[in-house]
C-alpha positions as CSV (number, residue, x, y, z in Angstrom):
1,X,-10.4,-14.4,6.9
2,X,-11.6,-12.9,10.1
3,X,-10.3,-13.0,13.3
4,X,-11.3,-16.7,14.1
5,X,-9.3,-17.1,11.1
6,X,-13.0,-18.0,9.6
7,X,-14.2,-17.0,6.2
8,X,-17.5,-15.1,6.3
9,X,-19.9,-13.8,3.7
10,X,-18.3,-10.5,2.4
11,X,-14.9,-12.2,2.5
12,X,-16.0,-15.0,-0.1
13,X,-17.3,-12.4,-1.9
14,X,-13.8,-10.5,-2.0
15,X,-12.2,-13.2,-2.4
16,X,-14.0,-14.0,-5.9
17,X,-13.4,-11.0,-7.3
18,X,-9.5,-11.2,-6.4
19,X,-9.8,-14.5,-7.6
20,X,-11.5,-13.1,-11.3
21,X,-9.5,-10.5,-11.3
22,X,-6.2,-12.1,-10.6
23,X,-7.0,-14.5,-14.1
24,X,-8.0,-11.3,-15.9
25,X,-4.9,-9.3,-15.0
26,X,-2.5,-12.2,-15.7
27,X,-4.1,-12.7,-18.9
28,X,-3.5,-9.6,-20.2
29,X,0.1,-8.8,-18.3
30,X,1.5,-11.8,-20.0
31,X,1.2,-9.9,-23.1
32,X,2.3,-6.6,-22.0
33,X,6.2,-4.9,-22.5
34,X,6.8,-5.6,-18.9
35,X,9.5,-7.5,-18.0
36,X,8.3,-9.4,-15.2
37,X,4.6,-9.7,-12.8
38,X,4.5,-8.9,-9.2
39,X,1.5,-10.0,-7.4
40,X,1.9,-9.2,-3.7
41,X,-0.2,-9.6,-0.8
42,X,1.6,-8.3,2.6
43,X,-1.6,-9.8,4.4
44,X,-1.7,-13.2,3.3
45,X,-2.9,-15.3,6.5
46,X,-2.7,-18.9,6.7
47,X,-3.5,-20.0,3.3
48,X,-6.2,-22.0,4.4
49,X,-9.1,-20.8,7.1
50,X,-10.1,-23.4,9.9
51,X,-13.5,-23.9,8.1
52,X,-11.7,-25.7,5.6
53,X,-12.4,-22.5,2.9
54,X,-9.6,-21.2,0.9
55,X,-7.8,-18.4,1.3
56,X,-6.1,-15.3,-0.7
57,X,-2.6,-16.9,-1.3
58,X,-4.5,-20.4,-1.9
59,X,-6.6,-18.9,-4.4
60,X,-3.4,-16.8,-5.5
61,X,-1.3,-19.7,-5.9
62,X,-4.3,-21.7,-8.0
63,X,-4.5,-18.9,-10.7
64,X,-0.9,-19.1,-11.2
65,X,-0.6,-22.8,-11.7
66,X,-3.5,-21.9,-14.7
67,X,-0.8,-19.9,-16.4
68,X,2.0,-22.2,-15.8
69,X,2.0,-23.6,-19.7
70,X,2.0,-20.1,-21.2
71,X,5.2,-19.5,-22.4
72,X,5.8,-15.7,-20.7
73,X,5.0,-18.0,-16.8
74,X,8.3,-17.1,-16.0
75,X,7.5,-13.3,-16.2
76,X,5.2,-13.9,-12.9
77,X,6.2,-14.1,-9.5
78,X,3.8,-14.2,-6.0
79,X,5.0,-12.5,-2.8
80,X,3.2,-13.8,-0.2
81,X,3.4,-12.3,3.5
82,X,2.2,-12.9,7.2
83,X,4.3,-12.1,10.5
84,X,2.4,-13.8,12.5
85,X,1.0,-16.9,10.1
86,X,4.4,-17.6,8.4
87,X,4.9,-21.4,9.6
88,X,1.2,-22.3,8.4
89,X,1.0,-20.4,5.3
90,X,4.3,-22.1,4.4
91,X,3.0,-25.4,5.1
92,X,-0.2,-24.6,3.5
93,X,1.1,-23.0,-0.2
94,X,4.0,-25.4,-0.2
95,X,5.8,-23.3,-3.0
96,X,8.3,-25.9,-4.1
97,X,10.0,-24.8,-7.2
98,X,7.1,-22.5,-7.9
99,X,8.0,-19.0,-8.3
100,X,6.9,-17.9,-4.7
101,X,8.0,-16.2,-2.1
102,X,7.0,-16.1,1.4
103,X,7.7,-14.1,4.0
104,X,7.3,-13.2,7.8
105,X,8.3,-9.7,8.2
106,X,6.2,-6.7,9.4
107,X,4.1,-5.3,6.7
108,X,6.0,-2.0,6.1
109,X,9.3,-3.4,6.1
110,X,7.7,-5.9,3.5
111,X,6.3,-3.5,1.4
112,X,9.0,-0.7,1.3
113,X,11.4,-4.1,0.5
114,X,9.2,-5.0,-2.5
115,X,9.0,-1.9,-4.2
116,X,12.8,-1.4,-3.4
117,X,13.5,-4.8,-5.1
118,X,11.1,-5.2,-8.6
119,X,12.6,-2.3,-10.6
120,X,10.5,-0.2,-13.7
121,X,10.0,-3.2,-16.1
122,X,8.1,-5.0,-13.3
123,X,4.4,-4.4,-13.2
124,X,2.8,-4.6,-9.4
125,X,-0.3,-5.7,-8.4
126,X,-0.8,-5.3,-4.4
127,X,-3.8,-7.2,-2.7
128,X,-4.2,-5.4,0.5
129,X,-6.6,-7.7,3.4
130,X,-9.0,-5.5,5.5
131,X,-7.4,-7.1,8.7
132,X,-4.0,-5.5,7.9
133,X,-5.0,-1.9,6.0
134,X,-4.3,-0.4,9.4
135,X,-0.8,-1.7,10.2
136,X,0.7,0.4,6.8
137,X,1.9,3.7,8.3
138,X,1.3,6.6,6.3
139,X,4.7,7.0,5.0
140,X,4.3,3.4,3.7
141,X,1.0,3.9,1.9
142,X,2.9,7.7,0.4
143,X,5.4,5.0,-0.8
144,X,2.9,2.6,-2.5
145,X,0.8,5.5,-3.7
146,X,3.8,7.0,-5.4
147,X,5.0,4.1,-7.1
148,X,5.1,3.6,-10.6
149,X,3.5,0.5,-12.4
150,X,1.2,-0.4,-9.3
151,X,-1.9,-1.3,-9.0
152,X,-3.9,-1.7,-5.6
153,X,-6.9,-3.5,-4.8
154,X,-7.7,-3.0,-1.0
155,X,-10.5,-3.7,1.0
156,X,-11.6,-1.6,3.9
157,X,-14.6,-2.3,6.2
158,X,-16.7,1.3,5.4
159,X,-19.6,0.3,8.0
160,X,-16.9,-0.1,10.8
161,X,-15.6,2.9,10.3
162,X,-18.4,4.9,9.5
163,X,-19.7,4.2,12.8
164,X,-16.7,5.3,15.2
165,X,-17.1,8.4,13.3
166,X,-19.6,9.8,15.8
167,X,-18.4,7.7,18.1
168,X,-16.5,8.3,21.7
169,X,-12.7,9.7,20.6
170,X,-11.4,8.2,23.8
171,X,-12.7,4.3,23.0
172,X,-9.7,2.4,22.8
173,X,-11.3,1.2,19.4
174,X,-11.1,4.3,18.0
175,X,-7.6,5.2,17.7
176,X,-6.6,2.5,14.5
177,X,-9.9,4.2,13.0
178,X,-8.4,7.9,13.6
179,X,-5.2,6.8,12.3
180,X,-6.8,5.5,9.3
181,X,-8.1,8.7,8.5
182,X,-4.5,10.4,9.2
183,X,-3.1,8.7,6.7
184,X,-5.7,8.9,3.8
185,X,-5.5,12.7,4.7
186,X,-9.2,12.9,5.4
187,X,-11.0,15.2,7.1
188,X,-12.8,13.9,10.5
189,X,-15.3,16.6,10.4
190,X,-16.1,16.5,6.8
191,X,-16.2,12.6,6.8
192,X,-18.7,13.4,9.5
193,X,-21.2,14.8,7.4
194,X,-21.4,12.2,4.9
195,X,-25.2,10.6,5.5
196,X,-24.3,7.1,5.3
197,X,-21.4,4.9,4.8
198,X,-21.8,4.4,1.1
199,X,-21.0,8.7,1.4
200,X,-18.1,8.2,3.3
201,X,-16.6,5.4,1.0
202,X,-17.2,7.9,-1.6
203,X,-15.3,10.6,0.4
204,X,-12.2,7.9,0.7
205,X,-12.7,7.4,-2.7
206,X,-12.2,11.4,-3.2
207,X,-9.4,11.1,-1.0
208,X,-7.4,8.3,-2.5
209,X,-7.8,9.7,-6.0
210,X,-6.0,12.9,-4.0
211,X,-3.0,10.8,-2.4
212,X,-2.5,9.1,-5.6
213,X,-2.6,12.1,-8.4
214,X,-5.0,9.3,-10.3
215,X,-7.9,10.1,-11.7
216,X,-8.9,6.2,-11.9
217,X,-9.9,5.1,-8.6
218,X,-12.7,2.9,-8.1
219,X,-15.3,1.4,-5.2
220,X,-17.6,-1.5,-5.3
221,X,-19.7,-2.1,-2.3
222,X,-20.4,-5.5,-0.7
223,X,-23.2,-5.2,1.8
224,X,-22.5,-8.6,4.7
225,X,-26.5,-9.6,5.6
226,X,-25.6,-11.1,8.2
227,X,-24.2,-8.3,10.2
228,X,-25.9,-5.5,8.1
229,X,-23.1,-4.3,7.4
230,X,-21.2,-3.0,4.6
231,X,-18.1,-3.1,3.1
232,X,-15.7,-1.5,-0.2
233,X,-13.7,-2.8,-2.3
234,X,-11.1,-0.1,-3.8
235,X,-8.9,-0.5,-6.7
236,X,-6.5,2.2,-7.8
237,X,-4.6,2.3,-11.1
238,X,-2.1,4.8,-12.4
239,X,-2.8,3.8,-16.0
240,X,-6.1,3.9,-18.0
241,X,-5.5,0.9,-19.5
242,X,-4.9,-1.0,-15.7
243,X,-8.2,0.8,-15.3
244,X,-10.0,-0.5,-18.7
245,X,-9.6,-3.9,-17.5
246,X,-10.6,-3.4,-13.9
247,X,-13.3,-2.4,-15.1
248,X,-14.1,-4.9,-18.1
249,X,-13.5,-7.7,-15.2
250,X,-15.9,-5.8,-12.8
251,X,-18.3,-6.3,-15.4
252,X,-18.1,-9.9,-16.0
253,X,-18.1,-11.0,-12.6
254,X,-21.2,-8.9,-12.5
255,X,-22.7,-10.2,-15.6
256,X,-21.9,-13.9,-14.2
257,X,-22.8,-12.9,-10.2
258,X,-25.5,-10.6,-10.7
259,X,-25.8,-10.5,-6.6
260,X,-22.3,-10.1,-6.1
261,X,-22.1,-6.3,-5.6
262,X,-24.9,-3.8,-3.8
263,X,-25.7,-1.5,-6.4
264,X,-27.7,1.3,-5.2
265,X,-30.5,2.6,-8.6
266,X,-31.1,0.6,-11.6
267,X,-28.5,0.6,-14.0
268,X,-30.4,2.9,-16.8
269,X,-30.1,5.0,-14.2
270,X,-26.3,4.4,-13.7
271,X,-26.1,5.3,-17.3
272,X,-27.4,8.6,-17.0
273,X,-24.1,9.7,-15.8
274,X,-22.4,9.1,-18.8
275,X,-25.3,10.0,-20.8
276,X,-25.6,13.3,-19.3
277,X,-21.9,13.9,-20.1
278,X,-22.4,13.4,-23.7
279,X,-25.8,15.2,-24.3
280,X,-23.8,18.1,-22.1
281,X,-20.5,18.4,-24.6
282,X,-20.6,20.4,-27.7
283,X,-18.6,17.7,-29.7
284,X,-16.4,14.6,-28.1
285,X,-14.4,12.4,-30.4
286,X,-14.3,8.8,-29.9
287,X,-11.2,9.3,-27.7
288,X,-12.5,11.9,-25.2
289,X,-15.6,9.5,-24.7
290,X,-13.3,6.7,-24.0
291,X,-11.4,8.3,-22.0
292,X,-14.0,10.3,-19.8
293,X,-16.2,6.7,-19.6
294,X,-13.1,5.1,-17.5
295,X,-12.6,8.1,-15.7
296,X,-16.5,7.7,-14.9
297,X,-16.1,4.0,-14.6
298,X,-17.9,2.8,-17.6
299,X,-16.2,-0.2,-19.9
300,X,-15.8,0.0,-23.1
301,X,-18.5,-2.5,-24.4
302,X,-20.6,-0.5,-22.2
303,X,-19.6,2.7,-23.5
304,X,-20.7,1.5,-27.1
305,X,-24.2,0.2,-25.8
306,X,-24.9,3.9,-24.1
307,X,-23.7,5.0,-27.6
308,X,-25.7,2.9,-29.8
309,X,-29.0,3.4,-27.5
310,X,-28.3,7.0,-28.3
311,X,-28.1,6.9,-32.1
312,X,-30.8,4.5,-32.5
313,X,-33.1,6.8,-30.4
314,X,-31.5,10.1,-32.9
315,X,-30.3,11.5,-30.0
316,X,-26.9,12.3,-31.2
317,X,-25.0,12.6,-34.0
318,X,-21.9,10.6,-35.3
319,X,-19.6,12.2,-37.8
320,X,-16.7,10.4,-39.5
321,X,-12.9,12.0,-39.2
322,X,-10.9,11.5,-42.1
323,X,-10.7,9.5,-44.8
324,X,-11.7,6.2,-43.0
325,X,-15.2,4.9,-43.5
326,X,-16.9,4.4,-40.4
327,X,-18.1,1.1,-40.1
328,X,-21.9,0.8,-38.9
329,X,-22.8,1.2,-35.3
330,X,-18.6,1.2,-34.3
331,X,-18.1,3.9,-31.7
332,X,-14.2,3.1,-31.8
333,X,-14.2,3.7,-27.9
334,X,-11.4,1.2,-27.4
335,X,-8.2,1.4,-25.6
336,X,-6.3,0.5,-29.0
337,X,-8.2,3.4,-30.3
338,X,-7.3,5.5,-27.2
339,X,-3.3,4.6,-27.1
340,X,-2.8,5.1,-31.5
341,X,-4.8,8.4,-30.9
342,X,-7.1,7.3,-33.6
343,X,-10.1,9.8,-33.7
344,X,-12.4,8.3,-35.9
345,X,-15.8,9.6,-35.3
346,X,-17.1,13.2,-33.5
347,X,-20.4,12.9,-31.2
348,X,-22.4,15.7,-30.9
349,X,-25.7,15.9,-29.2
350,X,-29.2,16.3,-31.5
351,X,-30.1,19.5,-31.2
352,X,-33.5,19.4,-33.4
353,X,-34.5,15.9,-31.1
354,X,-37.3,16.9,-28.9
């Protein structure tokens, strides 16, 4: 929601990915060792926007009702906050003897009490609201980027940003924007050199990835017509396999809304990255292609497309390792592959393919 407590373009668009995500994560976290399910949002609003359009914990609460006849529900729990909405988000999620929790306390104090309280055997997911990503102090985010089993999906208005960059350091508006850059440790001046905002986004990118010691950091960019403006959505993952199905879900939603995201080049294009790595390498097994292709961003049904394109056209070639028999166009880049270590095949480029 914005200001006017309104929800505009970009922010229905967030709000479906959460919302896609959210069924996705919960799907696959139900299954996993942990213990219990921590979905958080420190920025929750009111619930409901006065347009009539729901909001995060709305939607939140929605998904969780899905999974209330799964017989692991009682792993999940929703931590829903807003200082200064408390009264009508309460009114508006009406938890009753749902496993939520709502709170009105500042959003440091909230977060640094949530981490504090779910233990190792509880997995977190944190939903962070670009009308809040300023109030966490740095020592806050150091916190949240620090934590073990978390994952973080924030979204942060690039355009905005981008365009105080050159802007007047004494405009009042300019101080939450310096501050942002503080604590994200990144450099003003080289921030400044970045040609457009997509640049900069990737610099934060760079930057979280930095902050966090993870190498799976991701951006999707929704551009708001209206306005002309753009904006990122960032999710960061301490584990491949949070990463794999940030991914996979990215993917769908894309599949499903093909106008969702602004993609700048066509996706053959988009391929070329991996492509380029392969054709590069001397020899990858199926688990350093996995591997690298999250890294890169790259699912794993897409991985085996790229792959498949490339043996068809002869230009690679796919040796068997061991004893197993490699079954017919299977690249066995698959998390299950990854986590058992299971190197089935070796890919090497075609070096007599002109």
């Amino acid at each position: 929601m914005d200001k006017n407590n309104k929800i505009n373009y970009h922010s229905k668009e967030k709000l479906e990915v959460y919302k896609k995500y959210l069924e996705r994560y919960l799907s696959v976290m139900l299954n996993s060792p942990y213990d219990n399910i921590a979905i958080i949002e420190p920025f929750a609003g009111k619930g409901i926007a006065s347009d009539g359009n729901k909001g995060s914990a709305v939607l939140a609460k929605e998904v969780l009702l899905n999974f209330s006849s799964d017989k692991n529900f009682n792993k999940i729990k929703l931590y829903l906050n807003d200082k200064d909405n408390y009264e009508d988000l309460n009114k508006n999620i009406n938890p009753g003897s749902l496993p939520i929790e709502i709170s009105n306390k500042p959003a440091n104090d909230f977060i640094d009490g949530i981490l504090n309280k779910t233990n190792y055997k509880t997995h977190r997911f944190f939903f962070i609201d670009p009308f809040g990503y300023t109030q966490i102090s740095k020592d806050t985010y150091t916190k949240l980027f620090n934590a073990r089993n978390v994952d973080i999906l924030i979204f942060i208005p690039t355009y905005f940003i981008y365009r105080f960059l050159n802007g007047d350091d004494a405009d009042p508006n300019y101080k939450p924007i310096a501050d942002f850059l503080s604590y994200f440790d990144i450099d003003k001046n080289i921030a400044k050199k970045a040609k457009s905002d997509t640049e900069f986004a990737e610099e934060i990118r760079k930057c979280i990835s930095i902050k966090t010691e993870s190498a799976f950091v991701y951006k999707k960019q929704i551009r708001n017509e209206i306005y002309n403006s753009t904006y990122h959505l960032f999710f960061i993952s301490k584990h491949i396999y949070g990463a794999d199905k940030f991914i996979e879900t990215i993917d769908r939603i894309e599949k499903d809304n093909p106008d969702l995201f602004f993609v700048s080049g066509i996706i053959s294009d988009i391929d070329d990255i991996l492509i380029k790595y392969i054709m590069n390498s001397n020899k990858l097994t199926n688990c350093q292609i996995y591997k690298i292709g999250i890294r890169l961003g790259f699912s794993s049904s897409r991985q085996q497309k790229i792959l498949d394109n490339l043996e068809i056209s002869n230009r690679i070639l796919v040796q068997s390792i061991g004893t197993k028999k490699r079954r017919p166009g299977c690249f066995y880049t698959t998390y299950d592959n990854f986590n058992k270590q299971e190197e089935r095949i070796c890919i090497m480029p075609n070096t007599e393919k002109k």
